[in-house]
C-alpha positions as CSV (number, residue, x, y, z in Angstrom):
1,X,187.7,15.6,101.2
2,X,184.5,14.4,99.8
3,X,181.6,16.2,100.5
4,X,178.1,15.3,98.8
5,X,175.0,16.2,100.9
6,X,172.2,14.4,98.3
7,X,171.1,12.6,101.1
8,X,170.6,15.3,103.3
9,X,169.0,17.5,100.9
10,X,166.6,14.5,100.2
11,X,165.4,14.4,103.9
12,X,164.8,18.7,103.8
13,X,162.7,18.2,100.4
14,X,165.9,19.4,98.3
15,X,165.8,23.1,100.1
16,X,169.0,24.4,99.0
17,X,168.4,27.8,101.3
18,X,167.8,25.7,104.3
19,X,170.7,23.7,104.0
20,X,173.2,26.7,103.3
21,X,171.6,27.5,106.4
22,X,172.5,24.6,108.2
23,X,176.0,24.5,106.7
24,X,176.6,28.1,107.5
25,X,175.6,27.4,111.6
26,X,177.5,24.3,111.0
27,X,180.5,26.2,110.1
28,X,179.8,28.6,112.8
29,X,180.0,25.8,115.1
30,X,183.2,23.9,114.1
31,X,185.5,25.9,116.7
32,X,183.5,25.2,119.6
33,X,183.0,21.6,118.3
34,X,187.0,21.5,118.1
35,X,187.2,23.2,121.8
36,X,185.0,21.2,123.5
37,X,186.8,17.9,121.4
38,X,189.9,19.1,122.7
39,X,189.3,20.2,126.1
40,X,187.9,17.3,127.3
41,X,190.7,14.9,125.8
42,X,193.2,17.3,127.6
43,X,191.0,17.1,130.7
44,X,190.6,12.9,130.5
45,X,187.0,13.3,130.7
46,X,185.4,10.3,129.0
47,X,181.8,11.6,130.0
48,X,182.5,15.2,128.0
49,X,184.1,13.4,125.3
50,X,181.3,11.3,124.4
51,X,178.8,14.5,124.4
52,X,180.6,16.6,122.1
53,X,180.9,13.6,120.1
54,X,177.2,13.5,120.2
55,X,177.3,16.8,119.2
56,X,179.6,16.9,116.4
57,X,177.4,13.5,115.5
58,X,173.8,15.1,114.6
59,X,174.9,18.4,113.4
60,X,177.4,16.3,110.7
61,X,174.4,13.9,109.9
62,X,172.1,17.0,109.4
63,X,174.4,18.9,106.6
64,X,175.5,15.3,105.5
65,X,178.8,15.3,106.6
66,X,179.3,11.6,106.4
67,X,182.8,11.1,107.2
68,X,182.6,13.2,110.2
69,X,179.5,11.6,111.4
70,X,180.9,8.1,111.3
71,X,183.6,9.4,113.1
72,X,181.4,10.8,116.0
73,X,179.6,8.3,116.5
74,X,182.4,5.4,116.6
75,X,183.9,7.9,119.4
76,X,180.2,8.6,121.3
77,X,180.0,4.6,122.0
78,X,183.1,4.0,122.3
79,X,183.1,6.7,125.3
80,X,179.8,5.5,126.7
81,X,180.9,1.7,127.1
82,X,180.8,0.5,130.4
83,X,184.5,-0.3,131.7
84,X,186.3,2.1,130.2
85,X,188.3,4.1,131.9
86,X,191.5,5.9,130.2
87,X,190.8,8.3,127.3
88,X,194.6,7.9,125.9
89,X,192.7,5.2,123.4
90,X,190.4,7.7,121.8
91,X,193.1,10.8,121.3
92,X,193.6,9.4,117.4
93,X,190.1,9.3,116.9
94,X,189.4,12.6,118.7
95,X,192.5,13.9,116.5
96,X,191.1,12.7,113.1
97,X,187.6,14.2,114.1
98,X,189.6,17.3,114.9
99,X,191.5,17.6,111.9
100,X,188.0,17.0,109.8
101,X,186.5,19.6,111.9
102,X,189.2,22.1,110.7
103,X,189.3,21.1,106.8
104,X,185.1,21.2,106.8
105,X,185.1,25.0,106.3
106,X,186.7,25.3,103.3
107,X,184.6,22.7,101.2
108,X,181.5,23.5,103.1
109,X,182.0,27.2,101.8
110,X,182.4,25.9,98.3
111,X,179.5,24.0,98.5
112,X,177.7,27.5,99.7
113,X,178.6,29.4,96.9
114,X,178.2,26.7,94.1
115,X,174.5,26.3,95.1
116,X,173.0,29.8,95.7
């Protein structure tokens, strides 16, 4: 996966330190982001899907995590439109998210150590 965070060093004045920061809290995070993901898929609840969307959302656009970001957010609104009512058409999206969640570490890490 592709990870460049220019933009979001752009926005934090290019402060390496702060954004290993935010990578590192990001990485922290990624488990509960995944739990809470996959809790309330397996628990049909639109409502909590759409917040840890949210959540997974600004933390990804923070470190610049595109890819998940895009990903969030498609799956926030899609949760939040009026009418909807069966969660079985979000469990590929909430997978993919999932699966980018799980891969993040790794290159994240890398990112860490190539910019100390």
């Amino acid at each position: 996966m592709h990870y460049d965070p220019s933009a979001a060093l752009a926005r934090i004045d290019k402060d390496t330190g702060l954004m290993t920061l935010l990578i590192t809290v990001f990485i922290k995070e990624c488990p509960k982001y995944i739990s809470k993901l996959q809790a309330a898929c397996d628990n049909q609840d639109l409502h909590a899907l759409g917040d840890a969307a949210h959540n997974v959302k600004g933390a990804s656009a923070a470190i610049g995590l595109d890819v998940a970001s895009s990903l969030a957010e498609e799956l926030e609104v899609a949760c939040r439109q009026s009418g909807v009512k069966s969660i079985a058409s979000f469990e590929t999206s909430t997978a993919r998210l999932v699966d980018i969640l799980t891969q993040c570490p790794e290159f994240l890490n890398v990112w860490i150590k190539s910019n100390p």
